[in-house]
C-alpha positions as CSV (number, residue, x, y, z in Angstrom):
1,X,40.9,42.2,165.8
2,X,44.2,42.4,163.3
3,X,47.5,42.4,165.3
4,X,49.3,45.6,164.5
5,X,52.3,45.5,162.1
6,X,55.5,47.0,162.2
7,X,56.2,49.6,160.2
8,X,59.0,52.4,159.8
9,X,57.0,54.6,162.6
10,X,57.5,51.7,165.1
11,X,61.1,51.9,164.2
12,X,61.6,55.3,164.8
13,X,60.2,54.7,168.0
14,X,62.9,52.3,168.7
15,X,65.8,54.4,167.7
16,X,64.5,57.2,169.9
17,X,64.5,55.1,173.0
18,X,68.2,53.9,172.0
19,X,69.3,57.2,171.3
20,X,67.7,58.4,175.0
21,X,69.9,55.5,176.4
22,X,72.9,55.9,174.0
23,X,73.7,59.9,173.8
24,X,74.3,60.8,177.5
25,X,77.0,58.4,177.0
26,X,79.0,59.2,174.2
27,X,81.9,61.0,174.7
28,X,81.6,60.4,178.5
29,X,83.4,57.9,180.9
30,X,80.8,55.4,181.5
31,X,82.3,51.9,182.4
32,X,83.7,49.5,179.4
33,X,84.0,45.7,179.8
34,X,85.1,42.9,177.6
35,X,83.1,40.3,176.8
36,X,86.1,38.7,174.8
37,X,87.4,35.1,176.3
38,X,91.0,36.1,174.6
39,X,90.7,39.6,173.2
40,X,89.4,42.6,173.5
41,X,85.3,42.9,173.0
42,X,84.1,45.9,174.4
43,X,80.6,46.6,175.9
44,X,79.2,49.4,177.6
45,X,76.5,50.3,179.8
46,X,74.7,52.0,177.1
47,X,75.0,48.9,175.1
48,X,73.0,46.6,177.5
49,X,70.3,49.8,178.3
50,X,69.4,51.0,174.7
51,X,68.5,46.9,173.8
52,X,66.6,46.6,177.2
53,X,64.6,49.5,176.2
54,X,63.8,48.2,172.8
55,X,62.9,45.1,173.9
56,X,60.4,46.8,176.1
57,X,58.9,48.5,173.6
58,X,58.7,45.6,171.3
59,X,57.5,42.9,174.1
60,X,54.6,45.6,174.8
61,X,53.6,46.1,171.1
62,X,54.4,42.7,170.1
63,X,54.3,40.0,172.0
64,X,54.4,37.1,170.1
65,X,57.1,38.6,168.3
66,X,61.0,36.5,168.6
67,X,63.8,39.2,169.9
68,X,67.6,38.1,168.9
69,X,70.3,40.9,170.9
70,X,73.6,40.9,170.8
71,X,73.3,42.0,174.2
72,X,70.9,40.3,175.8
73,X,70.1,36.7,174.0
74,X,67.6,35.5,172.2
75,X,63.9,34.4,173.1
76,X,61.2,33.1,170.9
77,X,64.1,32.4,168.3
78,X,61.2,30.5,166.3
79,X,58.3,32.7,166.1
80,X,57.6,34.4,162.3
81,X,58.4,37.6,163.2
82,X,61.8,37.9,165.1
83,X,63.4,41.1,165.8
84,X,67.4,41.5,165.6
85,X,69.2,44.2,167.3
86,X,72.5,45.8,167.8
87,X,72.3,49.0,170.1
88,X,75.4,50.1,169.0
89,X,77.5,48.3,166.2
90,X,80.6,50.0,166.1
91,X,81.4,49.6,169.7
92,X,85.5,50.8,169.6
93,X,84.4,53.7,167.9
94,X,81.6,54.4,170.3
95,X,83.8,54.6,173.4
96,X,86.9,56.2,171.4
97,X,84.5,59.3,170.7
98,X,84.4,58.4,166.3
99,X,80.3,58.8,165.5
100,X,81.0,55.9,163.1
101,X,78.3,53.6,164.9
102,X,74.8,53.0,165.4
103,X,72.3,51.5,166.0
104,X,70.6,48.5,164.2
105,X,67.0,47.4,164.2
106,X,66.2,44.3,161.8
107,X,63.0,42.3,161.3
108,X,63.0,38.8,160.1
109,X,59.4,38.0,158.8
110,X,59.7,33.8,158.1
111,X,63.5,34.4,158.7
112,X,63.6,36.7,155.6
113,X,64.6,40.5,156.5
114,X,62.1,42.3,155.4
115,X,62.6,45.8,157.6
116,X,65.9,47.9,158.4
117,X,67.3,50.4,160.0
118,X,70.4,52.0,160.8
119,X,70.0,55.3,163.6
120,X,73.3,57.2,164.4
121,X,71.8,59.7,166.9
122,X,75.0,61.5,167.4
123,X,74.3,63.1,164.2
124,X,71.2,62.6,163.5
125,X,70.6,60.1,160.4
126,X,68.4,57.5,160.1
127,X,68.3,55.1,157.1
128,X,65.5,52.5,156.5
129,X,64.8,50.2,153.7
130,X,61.9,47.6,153.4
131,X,63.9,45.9,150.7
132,X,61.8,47.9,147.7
133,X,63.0,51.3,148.9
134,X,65.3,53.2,151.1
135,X,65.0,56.4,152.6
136,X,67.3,58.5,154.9
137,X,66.6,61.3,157.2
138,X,69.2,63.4,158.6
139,X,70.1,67.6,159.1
140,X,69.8,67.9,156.0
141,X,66.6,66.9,155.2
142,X,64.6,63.5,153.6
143,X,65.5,61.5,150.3
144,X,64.8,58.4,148.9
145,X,68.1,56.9,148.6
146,X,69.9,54.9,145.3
147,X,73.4,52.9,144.6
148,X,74.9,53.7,141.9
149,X,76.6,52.0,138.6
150,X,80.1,50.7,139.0
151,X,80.5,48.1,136.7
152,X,84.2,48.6,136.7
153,X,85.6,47.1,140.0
154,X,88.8,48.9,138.3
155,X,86.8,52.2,139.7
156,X,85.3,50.9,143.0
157,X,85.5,52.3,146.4
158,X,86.0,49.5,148.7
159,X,85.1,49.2,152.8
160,X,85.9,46.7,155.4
161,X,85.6,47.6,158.9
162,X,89.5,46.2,159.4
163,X,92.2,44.2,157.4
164,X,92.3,42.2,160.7
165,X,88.7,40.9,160.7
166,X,89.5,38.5,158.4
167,X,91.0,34.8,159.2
168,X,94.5,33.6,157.6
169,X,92.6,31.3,154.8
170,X,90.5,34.5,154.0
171,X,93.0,37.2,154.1
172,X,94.2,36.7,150.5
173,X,90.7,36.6,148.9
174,X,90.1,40.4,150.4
175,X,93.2,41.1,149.4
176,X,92.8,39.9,145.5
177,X,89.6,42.4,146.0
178,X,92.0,45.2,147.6
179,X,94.3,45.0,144.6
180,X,91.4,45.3,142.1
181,X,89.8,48.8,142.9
182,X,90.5,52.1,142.8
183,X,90.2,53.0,146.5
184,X,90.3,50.8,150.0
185,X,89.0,52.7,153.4
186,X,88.3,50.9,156.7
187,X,86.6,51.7,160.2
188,X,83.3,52.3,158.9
189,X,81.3,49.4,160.6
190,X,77.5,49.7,159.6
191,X,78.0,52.9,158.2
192,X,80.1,51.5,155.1
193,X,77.0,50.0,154.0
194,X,74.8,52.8,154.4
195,X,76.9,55.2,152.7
196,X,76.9,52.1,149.7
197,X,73.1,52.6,149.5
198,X,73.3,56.8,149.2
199,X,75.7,55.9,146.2
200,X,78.9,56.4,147.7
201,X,80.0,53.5,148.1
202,X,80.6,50.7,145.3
203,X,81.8,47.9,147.8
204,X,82.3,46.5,151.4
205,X,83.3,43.1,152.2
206,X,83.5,41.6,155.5
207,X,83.9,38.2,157.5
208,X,82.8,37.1,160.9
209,X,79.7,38.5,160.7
210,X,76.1,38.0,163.1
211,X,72.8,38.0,162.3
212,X,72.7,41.1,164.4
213,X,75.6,42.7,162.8
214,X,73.7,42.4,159.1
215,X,69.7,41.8,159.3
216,X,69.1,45.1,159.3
217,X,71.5,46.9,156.8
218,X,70.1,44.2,154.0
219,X,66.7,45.7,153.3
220,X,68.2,49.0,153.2
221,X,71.0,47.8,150.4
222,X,67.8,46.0,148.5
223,X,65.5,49.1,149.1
224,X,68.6,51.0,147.4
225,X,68.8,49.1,144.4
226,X,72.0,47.2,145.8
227,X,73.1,43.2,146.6
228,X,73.7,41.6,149.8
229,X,74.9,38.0,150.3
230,X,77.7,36.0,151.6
231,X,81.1,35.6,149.5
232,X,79.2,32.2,147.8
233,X,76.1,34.1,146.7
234,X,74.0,32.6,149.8
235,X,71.7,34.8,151.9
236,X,73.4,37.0,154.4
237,X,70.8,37.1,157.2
238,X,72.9,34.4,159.2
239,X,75.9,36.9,158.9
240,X,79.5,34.8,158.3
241,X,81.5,36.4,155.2
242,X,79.1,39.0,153.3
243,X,79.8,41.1,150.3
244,X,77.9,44.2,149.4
245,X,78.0,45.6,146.3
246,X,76.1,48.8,144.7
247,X,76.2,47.5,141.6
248,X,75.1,43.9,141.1
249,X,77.5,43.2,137.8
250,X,80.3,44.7,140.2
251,X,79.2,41.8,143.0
252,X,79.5,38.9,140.7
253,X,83.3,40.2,140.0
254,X,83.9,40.3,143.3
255,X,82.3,37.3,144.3
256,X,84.7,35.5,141.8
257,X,87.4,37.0,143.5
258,X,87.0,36.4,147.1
259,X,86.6,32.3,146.2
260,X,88.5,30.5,148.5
């Protein structure tokens, strides 16, 4: 008998259990610890139950598939198929009431992403890529999903979840990036890059990055016609410093700008 293979269905499946696990505590006052050694790190409660439930699902439908959580750990780290979850990137907006977080459901096939998606139940929207198209579903219906042309950088829209993300030898290379386009916005988490594959978006550059923090937005950026990779061009599945760019003339400009 052929094994079953994921597709965006299963996924769907998985952002409804997180959402089941996520929504009744949004905007509530469920308990918020710190997983930070020096600093604050938050985690909730709905953090650890939406990844237990996915990983549920996925050990029932799959299991000889790897699971990597930022919750929970990894297991089966070396199988071909390895899932990689966040149940709610965007954590300090989560328990400060923002909807700018979700939740992120990435497949590695052979340690290459080759399904993603980002679910924000609070609203809603769900965007998916397979790395040859993207799609999102929200109130307002179902589209296929492009980037758009932004040669320029001089007419860019630039995201970064915070200023403070990055480390003193990387500050300046944002900041040459800053200085070069037309308009700078931060706090977006995930949802910068998902707003880059509708086309709103021309940039977002970040630093510090997981696996779990990135697998799954980079086959919905490739699915949109966009480029994902760290600041040196490499492959952004092991997370570190990635730049995102709608427009892949406008990545190579900013690539040459954030060398350190």
């Amino acid at each position: 008998m052929t094994a079953p293979a994921a597709d965006e269905a299963f996924l769907h499946r998985l952002a409804d259990l997180a959402a089941d696990a996520v929504l009744p505590q949004f905007r509530g006052a469920g308990r918020v610890d710190s997983k930070g050694a020096s600093g604050f790190d938050p985690v909730t409660e709905a953090d650890r139950a939406a990844e237990a439930a996915m990983r549920r699902l996925i050990a029932e439908r799959f299991p000889d598939h790897g699971i990597v959580g930022e919750e929970l750990g990894a297991e089966r780290e070396g199988a071909d198929h390895v899932w990689v979850l966040d149940p709610i990137d965007g954590t300090r907006s989560f328990i400060s009431g923002v909807p700018l977080w979700g939740t992120l459901i990435g497949l590695l096939h052979e340690g290459k992403p080759v399904l993603g998606m980002m679910a924000q139940p609070f609203t809603g929207e769900r965007f998916f890529g397979d790395g040859r198209a993207a799609r999102y579903t929200g109130p307002d219906g179902t589209r296929l999903m492009r980037t758009r042309p932004c040669p320029d950088i001089g007419q860019a829209a630039l995201f970064t979840t915070s200023p403070y993300m990055f480390a003193t030898d990387e500050r300046p290379a944002y900041q040459r990036v800053e200085a070069a386009v037309r308009m700078a916005r931060y706090g977006c988490d995930a949802y910068a890059y998902c707003m880059l594959a509708m086309g709103l978006v021309d940039l977002v550059v970040e630093a510090g990055l997981h696996p779990y923090d990135v697998v799954a937005l980079i086959p919905i950026i490739e699915g949109a016609g966009g480029r994902i990779s760290t600041w040196t061009g490499d492959p952004a599945a092991g997370g570190g410093r990635i730049l995102a760019a709608g427009d892949p003339a406008l990545h190579e400009k900013a690539m040459g700008l954030l060398r350190l």
